[in-house]
C-alpha positions as CSV (number, residue, x, y, z in Angstrom):
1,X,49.1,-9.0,-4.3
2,X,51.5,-9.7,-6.9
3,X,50.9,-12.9,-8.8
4,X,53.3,-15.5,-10.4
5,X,53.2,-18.9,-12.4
6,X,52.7,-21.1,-8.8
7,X,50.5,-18.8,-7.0
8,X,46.9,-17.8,-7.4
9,X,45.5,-15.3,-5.5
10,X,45.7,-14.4,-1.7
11,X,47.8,-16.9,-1.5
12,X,46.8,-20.0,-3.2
13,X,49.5,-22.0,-4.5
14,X,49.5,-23.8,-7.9
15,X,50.5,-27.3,-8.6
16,X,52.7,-26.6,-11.2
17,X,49.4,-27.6,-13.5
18,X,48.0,-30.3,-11.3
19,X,45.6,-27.9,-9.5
20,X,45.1,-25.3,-6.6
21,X,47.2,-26.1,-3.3
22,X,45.2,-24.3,-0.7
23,X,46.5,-23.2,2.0
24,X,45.1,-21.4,5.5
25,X,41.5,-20.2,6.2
26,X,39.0,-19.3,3.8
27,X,36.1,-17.5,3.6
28,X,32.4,-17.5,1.7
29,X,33.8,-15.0,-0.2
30,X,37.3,-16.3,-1.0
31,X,38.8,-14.7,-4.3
32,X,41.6,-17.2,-4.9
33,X,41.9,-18.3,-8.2
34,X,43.5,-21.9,-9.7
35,X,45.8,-22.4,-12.2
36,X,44.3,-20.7,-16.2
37,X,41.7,-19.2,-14.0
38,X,41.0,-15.6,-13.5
39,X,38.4,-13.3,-11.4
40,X,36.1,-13.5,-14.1
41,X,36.5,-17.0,-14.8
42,X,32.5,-18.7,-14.6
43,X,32.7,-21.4,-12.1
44,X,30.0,-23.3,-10.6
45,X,28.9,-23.0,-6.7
46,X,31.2,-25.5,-5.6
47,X,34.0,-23.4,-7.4
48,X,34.5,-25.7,-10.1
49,X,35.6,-24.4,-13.8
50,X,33.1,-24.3,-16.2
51,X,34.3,-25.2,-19.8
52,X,30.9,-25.4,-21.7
53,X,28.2,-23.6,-20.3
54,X,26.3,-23.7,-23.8
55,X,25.2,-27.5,-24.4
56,X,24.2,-30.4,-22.4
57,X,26.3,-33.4,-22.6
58,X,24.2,-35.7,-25.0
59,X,24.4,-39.5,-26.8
60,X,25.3,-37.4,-30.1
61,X,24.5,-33.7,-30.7
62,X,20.4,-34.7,-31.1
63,X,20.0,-36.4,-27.7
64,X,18.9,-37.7,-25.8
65,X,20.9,-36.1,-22.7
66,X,22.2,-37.8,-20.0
67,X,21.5,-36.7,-15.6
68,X,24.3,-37.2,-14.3
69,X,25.8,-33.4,-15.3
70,X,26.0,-31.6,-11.9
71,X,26.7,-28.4,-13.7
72,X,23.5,-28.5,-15.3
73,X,21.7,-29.8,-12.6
74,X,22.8,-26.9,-10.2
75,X,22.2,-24.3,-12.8
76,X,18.6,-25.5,-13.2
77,X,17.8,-26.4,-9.6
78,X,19.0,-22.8,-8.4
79,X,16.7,-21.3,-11.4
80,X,13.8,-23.5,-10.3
81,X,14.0,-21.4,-6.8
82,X,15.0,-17.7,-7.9
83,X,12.1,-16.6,-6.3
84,X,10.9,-16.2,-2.9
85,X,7.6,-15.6,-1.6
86,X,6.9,-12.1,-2.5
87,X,5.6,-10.1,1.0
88,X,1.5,-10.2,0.9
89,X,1.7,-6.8,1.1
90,X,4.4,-3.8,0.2
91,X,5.4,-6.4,-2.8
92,X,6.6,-3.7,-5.5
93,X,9.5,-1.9,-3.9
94,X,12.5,0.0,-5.1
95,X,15.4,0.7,-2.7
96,X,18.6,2.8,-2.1
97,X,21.3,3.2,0.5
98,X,22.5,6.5,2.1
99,X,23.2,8.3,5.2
100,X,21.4,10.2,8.3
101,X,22.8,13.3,9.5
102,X,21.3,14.2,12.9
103,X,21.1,18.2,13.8
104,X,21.9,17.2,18.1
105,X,18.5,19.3,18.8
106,X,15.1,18.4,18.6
107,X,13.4,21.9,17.2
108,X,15.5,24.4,19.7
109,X,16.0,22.2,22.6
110,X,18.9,19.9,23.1
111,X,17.0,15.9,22.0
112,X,18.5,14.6,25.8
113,X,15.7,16.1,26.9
114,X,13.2,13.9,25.0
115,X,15.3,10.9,24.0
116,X,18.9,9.1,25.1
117,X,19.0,7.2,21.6
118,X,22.6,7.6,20.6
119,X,21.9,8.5,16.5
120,X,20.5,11.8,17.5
121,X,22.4,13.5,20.1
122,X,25.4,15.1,18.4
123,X,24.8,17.6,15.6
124,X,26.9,16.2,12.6
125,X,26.5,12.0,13.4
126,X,26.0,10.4,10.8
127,X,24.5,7.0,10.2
128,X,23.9,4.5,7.3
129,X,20.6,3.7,6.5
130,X,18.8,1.6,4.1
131,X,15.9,3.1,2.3
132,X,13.0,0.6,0.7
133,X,9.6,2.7,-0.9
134,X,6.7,0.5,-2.5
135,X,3.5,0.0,-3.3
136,X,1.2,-1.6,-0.5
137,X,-1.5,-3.7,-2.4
138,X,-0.4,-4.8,-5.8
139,X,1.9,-7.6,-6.8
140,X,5.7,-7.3,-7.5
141,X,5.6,-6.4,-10.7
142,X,2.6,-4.4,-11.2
143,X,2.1,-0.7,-12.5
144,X,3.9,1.9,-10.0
145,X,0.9,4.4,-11.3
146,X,-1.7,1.9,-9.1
147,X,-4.1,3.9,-6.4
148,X,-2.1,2.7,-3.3
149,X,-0.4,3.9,-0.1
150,X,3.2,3.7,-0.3
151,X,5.7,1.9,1.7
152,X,8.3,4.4,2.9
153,X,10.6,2.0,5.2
154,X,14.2,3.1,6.5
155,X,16.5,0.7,8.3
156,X,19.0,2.5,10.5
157,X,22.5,1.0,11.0
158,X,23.1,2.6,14.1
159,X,25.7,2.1,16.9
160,X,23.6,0.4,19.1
161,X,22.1,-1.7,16.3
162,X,19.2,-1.4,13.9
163,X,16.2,0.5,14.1
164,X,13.8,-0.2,11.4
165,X,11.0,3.0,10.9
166,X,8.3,1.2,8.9
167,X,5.7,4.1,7.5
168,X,3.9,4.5,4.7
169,X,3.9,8.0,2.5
170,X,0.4,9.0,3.9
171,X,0.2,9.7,7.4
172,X,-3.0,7.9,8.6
173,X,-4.2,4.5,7.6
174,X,-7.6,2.7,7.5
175,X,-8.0,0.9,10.4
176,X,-7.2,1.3,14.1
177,X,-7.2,-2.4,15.6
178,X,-4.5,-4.9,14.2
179,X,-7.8,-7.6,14.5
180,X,-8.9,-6.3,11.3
181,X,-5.8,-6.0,9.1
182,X,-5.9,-9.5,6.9
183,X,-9.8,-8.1,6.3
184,X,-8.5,-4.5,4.9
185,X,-5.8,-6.1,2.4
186,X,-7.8,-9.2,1.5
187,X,-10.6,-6.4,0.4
188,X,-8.0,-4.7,-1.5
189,X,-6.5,-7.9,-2.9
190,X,-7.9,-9.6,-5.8
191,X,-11.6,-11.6,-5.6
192,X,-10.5,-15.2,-4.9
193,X,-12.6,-16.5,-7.6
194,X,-12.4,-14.0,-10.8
195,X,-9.2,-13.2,-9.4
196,X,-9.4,-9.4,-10.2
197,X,-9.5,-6.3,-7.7
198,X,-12.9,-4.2,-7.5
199,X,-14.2,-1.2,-6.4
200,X,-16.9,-3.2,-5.1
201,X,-14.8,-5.1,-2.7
202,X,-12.8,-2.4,-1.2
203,X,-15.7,-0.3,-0.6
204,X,-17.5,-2.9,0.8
205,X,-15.0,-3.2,3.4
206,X,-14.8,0.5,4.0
207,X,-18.5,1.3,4.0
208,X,-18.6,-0.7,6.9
209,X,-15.6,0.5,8.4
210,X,-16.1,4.4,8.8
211,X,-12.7,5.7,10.8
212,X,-11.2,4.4,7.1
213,X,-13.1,7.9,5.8
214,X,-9.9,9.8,6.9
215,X,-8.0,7.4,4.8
216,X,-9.9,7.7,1.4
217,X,-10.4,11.7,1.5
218,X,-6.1,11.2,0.7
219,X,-6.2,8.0,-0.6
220,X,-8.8,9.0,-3.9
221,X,-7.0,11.9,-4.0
222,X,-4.3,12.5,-6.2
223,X,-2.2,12.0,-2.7
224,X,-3.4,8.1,-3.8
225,X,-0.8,8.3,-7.2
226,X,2.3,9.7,-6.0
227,X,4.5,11.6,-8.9
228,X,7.5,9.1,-7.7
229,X,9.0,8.0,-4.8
230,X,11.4,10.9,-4.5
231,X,9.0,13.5,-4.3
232,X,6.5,12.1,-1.6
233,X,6.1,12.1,2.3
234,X,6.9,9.4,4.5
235,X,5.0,9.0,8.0
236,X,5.5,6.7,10.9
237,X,1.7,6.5,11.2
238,X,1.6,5.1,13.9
239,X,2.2,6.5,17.8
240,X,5.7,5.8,18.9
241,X,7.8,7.2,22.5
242,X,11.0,8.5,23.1
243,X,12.5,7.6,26.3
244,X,15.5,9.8,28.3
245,X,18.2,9.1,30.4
246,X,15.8,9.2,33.5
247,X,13.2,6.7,32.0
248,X,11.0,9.7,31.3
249,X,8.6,9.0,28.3
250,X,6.6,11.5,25.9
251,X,4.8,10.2,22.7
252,X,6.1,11.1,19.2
253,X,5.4,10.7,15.8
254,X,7.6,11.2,12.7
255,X,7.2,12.6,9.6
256,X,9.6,12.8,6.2
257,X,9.9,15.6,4.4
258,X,11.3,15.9,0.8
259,X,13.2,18.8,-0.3
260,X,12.4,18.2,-3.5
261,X,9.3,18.7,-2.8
262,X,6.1,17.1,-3.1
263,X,4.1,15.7,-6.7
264,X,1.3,14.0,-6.8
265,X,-0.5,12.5,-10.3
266,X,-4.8,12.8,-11.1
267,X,-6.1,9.2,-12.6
268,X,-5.7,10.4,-16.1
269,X,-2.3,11.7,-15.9
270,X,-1.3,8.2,-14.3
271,X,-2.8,6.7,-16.9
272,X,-1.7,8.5,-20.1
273,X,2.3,8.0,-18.2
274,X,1.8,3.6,-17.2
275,X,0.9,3.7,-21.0
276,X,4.7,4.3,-21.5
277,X,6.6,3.3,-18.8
278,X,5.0,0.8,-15.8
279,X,8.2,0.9,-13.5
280,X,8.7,5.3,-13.9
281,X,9.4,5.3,-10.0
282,X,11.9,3.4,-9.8
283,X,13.8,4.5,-12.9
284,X,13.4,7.8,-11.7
285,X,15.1,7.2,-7.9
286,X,17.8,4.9,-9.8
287,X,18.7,7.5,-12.8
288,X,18.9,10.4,-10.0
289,X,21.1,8.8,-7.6
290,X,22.9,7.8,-10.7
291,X,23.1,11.1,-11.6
292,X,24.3,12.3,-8.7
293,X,21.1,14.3,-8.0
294,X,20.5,12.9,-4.6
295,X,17.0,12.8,-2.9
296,X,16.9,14.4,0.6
297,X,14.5,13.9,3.3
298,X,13.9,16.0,6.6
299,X,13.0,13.9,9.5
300,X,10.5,15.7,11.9
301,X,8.8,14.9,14.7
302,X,5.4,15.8,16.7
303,X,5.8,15.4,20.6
304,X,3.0,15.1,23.2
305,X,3.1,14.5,27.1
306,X,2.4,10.4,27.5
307,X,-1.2,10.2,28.5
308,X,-4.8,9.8,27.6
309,X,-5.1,13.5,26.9
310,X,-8.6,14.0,27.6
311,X,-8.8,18.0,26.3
312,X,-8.7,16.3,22.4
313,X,-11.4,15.3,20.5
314,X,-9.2,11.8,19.2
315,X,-7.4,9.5,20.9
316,X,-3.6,10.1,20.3
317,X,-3.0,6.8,19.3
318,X,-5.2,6.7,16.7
319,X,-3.4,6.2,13.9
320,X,-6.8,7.4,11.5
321,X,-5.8,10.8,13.1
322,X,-3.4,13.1,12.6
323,X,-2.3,15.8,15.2
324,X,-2.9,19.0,14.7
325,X,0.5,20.8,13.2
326,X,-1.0,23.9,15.3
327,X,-1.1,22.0,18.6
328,X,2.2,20.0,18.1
329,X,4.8,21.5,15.5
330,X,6.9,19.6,13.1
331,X,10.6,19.9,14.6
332,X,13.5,18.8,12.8
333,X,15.7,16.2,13.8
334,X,18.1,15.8,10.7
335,X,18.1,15.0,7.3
336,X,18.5,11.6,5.3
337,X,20.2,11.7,2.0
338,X,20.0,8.7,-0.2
339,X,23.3,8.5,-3.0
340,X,24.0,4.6,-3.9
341,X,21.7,2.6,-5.7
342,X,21.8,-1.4,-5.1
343,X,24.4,-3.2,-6.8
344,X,21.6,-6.8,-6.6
345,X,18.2,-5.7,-6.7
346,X,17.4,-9.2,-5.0
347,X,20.0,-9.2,-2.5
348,X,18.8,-5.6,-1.7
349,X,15.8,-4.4,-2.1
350,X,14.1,-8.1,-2.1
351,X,15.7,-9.4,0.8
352,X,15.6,-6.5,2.8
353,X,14.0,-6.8,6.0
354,X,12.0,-4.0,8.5
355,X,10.0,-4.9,11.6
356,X,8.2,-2.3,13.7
357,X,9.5,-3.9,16.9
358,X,13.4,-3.4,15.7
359,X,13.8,-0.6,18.1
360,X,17.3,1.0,19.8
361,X,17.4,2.4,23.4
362,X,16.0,5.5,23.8
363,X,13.1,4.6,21.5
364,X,10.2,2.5,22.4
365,X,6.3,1.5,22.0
366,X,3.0,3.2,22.6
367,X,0.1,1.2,23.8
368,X,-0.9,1.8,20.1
369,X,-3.3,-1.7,19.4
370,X,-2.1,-1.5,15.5
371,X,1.5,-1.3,16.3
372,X,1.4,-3.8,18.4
373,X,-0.2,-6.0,16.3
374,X,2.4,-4.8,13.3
375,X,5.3,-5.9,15.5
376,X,4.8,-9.5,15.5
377,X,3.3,-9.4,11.9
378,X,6.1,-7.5,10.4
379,X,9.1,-9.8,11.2
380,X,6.8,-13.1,11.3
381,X,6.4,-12.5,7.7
382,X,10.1,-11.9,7.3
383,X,11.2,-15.7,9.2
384,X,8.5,-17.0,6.6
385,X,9.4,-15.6,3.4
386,X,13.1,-14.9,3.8
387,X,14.0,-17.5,6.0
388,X,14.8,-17.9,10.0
389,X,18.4,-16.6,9.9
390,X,17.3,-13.8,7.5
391,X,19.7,-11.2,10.1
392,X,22.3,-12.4,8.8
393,X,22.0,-11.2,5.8
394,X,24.2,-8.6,4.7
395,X,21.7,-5.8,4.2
396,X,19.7,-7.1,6.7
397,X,22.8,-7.2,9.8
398,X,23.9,-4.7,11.8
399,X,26.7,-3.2,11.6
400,X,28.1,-3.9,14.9
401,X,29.0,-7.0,17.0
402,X,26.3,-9.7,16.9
403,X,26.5,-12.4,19.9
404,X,23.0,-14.7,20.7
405,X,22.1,-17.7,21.5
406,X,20.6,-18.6,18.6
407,X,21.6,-21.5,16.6
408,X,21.0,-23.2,13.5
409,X,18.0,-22.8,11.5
410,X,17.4,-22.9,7.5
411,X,20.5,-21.5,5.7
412,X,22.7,-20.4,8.7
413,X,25.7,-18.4,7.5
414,X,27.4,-18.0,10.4
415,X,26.9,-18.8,14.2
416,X,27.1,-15.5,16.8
417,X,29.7,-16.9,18.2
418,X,32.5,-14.3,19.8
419,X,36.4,-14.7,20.3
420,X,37.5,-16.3,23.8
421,X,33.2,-17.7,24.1
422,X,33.2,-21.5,25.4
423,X,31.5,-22.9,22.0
424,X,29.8,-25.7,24.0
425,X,27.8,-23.4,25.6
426,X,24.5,-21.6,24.0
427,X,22.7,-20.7,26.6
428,X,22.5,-18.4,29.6
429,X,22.8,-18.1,32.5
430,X,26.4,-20.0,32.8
431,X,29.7,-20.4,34.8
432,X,31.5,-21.5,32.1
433,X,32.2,-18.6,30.2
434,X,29.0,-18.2,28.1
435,X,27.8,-15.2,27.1
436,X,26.9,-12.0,29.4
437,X,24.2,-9.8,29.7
438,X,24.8,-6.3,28.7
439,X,24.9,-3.9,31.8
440,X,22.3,-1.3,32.0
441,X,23.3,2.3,32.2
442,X,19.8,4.2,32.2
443,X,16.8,2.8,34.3
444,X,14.0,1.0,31.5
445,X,10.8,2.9,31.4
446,X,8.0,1.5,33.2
447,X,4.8,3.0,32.8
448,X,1.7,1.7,34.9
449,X,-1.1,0.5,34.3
450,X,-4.6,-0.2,35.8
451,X,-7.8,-1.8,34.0
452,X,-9.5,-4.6,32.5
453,X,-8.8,-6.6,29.9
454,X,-11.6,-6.2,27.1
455,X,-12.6,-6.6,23.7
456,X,-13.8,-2.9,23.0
457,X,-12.9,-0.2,20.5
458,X,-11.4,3.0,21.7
459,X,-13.9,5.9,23.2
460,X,-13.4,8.7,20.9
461,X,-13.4,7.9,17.6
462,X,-14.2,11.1,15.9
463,X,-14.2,9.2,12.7
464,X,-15.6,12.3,10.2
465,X,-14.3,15.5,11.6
466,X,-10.9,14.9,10.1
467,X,-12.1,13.6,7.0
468,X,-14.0,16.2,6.3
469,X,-11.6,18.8,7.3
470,X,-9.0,17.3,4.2
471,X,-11.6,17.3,1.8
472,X,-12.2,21.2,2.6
473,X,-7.9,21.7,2.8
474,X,-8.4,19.7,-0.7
475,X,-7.9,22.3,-4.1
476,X,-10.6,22.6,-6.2
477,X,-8.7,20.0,-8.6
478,X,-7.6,17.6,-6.1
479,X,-11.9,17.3,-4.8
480,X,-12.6,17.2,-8.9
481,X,-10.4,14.0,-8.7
482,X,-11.5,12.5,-5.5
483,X,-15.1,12.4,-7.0
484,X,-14.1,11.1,-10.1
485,X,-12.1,8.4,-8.6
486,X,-14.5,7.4,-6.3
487,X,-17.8,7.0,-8.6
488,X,-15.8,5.4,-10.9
489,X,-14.9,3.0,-8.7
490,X,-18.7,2.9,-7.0
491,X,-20.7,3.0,-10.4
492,X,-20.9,-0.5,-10.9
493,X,-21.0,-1.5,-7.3
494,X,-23.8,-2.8,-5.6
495,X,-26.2,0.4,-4.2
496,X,-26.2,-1.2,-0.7
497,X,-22.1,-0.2,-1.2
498,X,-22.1,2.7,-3.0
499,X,-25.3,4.2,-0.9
500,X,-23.6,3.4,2.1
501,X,-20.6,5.2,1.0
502,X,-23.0,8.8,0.2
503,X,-24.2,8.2,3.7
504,X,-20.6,8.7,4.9
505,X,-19.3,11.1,2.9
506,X,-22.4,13.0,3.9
507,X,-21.0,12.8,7.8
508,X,-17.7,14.3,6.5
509,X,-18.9,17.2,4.5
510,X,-22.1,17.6,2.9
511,X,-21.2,18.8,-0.2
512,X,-18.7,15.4,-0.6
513,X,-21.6,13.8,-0.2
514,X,-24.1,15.7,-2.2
515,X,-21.3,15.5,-5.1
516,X,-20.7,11.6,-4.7
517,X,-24.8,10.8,-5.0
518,X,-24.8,13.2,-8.4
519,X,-21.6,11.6,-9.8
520,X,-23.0,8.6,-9.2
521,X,-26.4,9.1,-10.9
522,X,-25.1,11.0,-14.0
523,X,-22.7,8.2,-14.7
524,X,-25.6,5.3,-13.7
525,X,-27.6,7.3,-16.5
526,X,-25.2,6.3,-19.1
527,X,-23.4,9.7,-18.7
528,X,-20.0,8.6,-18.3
529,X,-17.7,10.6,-15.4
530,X,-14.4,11.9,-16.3
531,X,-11.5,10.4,-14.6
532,X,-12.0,6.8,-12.8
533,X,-9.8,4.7,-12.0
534,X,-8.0,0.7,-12.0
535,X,-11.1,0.2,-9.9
536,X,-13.9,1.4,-13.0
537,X,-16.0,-1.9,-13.9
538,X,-16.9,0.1,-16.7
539,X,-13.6,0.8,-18.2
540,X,-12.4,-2.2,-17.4
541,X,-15.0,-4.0,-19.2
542,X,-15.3,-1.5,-22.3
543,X,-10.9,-2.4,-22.4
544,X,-11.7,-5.6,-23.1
545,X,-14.0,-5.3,-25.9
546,X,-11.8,-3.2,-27.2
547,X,-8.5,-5.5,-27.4
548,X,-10.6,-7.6,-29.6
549,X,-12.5,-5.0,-31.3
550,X,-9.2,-3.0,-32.6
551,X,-6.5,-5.6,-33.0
552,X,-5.3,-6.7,-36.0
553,X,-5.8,-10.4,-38.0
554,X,-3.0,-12.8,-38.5
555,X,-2.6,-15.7,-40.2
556,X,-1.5,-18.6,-38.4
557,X,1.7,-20.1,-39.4
């Protein structure tokens, strides 16, 4: 807009020198500008010029100062609350934006057939989606070459709103019943009273938890230390359905596959690289999209009739399981490409939001106990740390009209309020032109059920058979590194643990076992076992000794 001596920006109108004449609606991101100022001009939140953002104003230049500076006052008080809570778990993230292309089919077969959600039925649709990876156990800042799963979360800004796919980067996990998950991370977390994480701990946990087996043959792995975020998987985990237009439901689960391929790192190699760089992963997903070398995921799917499916030797809502590739193929469904970085890391990647209970017609729930339990967790945690009307955050709203109900609330940015709505009313029903429920235009599934309500776990747990089948799929490499890992880990544990844990390795494969009891003694023996890991008493404790033992004197001054 062109700009002369009496007017500011959009519109605003200057006083001759007096000040800013507003006139008409604003906005919370209005960009008018007062007399001498410009858009780069440092004001403070209330918009007012700052002259001196260098010194306090003092009694002379020693002090003392006085508290009456609102400048200072809201610079500080913001500072003092930069930081919200960080999420208990999946607190080390990186994030990008990009786009979903869907291919219209599911495999061969036109995806009507399985599924009447609108971001897959025409071959070419595209639709935004956010992308946030992370680490599950560790803090927000610790080393990205940690042992841990990895968050692999996409938000979907889709037509008929968001639908948040919240998975990890392995594609089983270590329990089966959402009862136990505050046990599995406080395991993994550090011990409340020498505050430091321990082999000990964690394998406690899992020694008495045996369907987590599946879980560790990856997880002390190299599949545990991803290369980067670019070059790993990304799994629902859990059970999921697709509904059609008939209200017709099959079970699916989904699966990311990078075309870059896939990397994964051994203890050692993760160690000799955090040694030079702590935060790799997420320079390397920020310098390629930078680049312009944009990462690209395949979204696939495995499909199976709804049902208890009695002919398997797992329950198909296990999520410890995975079903068999043979049995029920990976068919592609389109492809995710991710080619704009954040411009806030905080605004983005912190403040971003997934729940697995954000869900768009067509999609919906398995009887899956975990997930179930996840959907309340997930977006409980997010009204906690982020706030109630965290929705309406930008890169947490959809990108479509908005119109609840739902009013006030901690930091409310706007009310869901739509032109031509009666304000007075928020509720519903009303006569007096309130808001309207949507019409339906394909019946709701409604499965049935019959039973009793009971505390029990499922009947076929199977909990070795698949274990032991990865550590045999394993390269002779990737079992050297498993071992490792684990006796490192189990050395200085107690033997009722580490016993426990030759016991059930045993079950999954005899010689996983056989090797586990002899890494364990050699190393017991004072024979130290290559590899270990963050977990290694040992190490840990020879580290210390050696901080003192090779650091240099100094003088104090």
């Amino acid at each position: 807009m062109a700009q002369d001596q009496n007017t500011g920006q959009n519109g605003a109108t200057s006083g001759n020198g007096t000040g800013t004449a507003v006139t008409g609606a604003g906005s919370s991101v209005d960009q008018r500008t007062a007399d001498g100022e410009n858009p780069q001009t440092l004001t403070t939140r209330q918009g007012h010029p700052l002259t001196n953002n260098q010194n306090l104003r003092t009694v002379g230049s020693r002090g003392p100062a006085t508290l009456e500076q609102y400048a200072f006052l809201e610079k500080i008080s913001h500072f003092d609350r930069e930081r919200v809570p960080e999420r208990v778990v999946h607190a080390r993230g990186a994030g990008a934006h990009g786009v979903f292309e869907a291919y219209g089919k599911v495999g061969n077969e036109p995806i009507e057939k399985y599924t009447r959600a609108k971001l897959f039925n025409t071959a070419g649709k595209e639709t935004p989606v956010f992308v946030r990876f992370s680490t599950v156990g560790h803090g927000g800042h610790s080393p990205e070459t940690l042992r841990d799963p990895r968050g692999f979360a996409v938000k979907f800004y889709t037509e008929d709103g968001n639908w948040d796919l919240v998975g990890n980067n392995l594609k089983v996990f270590f329990i089966r019943d959402a009862m136990k998950f505050p046990d599995l991370i406080h395991s993994q977390k550090p011990d409340p009273v020498t505050n430091r994480q321990s082999g000990e701990r964690i394998f406690d946990f899992i020694c008495n938890t045996p369907e987590a087996m599946h879980m560790v043959s990856f997880l002390f792995s190299p599949w545990g230390i991803p290369a980067n975020y670019r070059q790993m998987q990304g799994s629902g985990v859990n059970t999921y359905k697709w509904v059609n237009a008939a209200g017709e439901a099959v079970l699916v689960k989904y699966h990311w596959e990078p075309l870059q391929g896939i990397k994964n790192l051994t203890a050692a190699e993760a160690e000799v690289i955090q040694g030079k760089n702590f935060n790799h992963a997420t320079q390397d997903l920020f310098d390629n999209i930078k680049a312009g070398n944009f990462p690209q995921w395949e979204l696939c799917v495995q499909i199976m009739s709804d049902g208890e499916h009695p002919e398997l030797d797992f329950d198909p809502l296990d999520d410890t399981k995975i079903w068999p590739e043979d049995q029920f193929p990976f068919l592609p469904v389109g492809k995710m490409t991710l080619n704009r970085n954040p411009e806030n890391y905080f605004a983005e990647v912190e403040q971003v939001a997934f729940g697995t209970g954000v869900l768009v017609d067509g999609l919906d729930f398995s009887d899956d106990k975990m997930l179930q339990g996840r959907t309340f967790s997930y977006s409980d945690t997010q009204r906690y740390r982020v706030g109630t009307n965290y929705l309406q955050l930008p890169i947490n709203a959809p990108k479509k009209h908005v119109a609840t109900n739902q009013r006030d609330g901690q930091m409310a940015y706007h009310v869901d309020t739509v032109p031509g709505q009666n304000n007075h009313i928020n509720y519903e029903p009303s006569s007096l032109n309130g808001l309207k429920e949507a019409p339906r235009s394909a019946p709701e599934h409604t499965p049935e059920y019959t039973g009793r309500l009971i505390r029990q776990t499922i009947d076929r747990q199977n909990n070795f058979k698949q274990a032991g089948e990865r550590y045999r799929l394993h390269e002779d490499w990737e079992r050297d590194d498993l071992i490792n890992n684990m006796v490192g880990a189990l050395a200085d544990a107690d033997h009722k643990v580490s016993d426990k844990m030759v016991e059930l390795c045993t079950n999954c494969d005899p010689d996983w076992g056989n090797r586990l009891a002899e890494g364990l003694k050699a190393a017991r023996a004072g024979k130290t076992a290559e590899g270990g890991n963050q977990y290694n008493e040992g190490k840990a404790a020879a580290a210390v000794e050696q901080a003192e033992a090779t650091a240099h004197n100094a003088q104090p001054y």
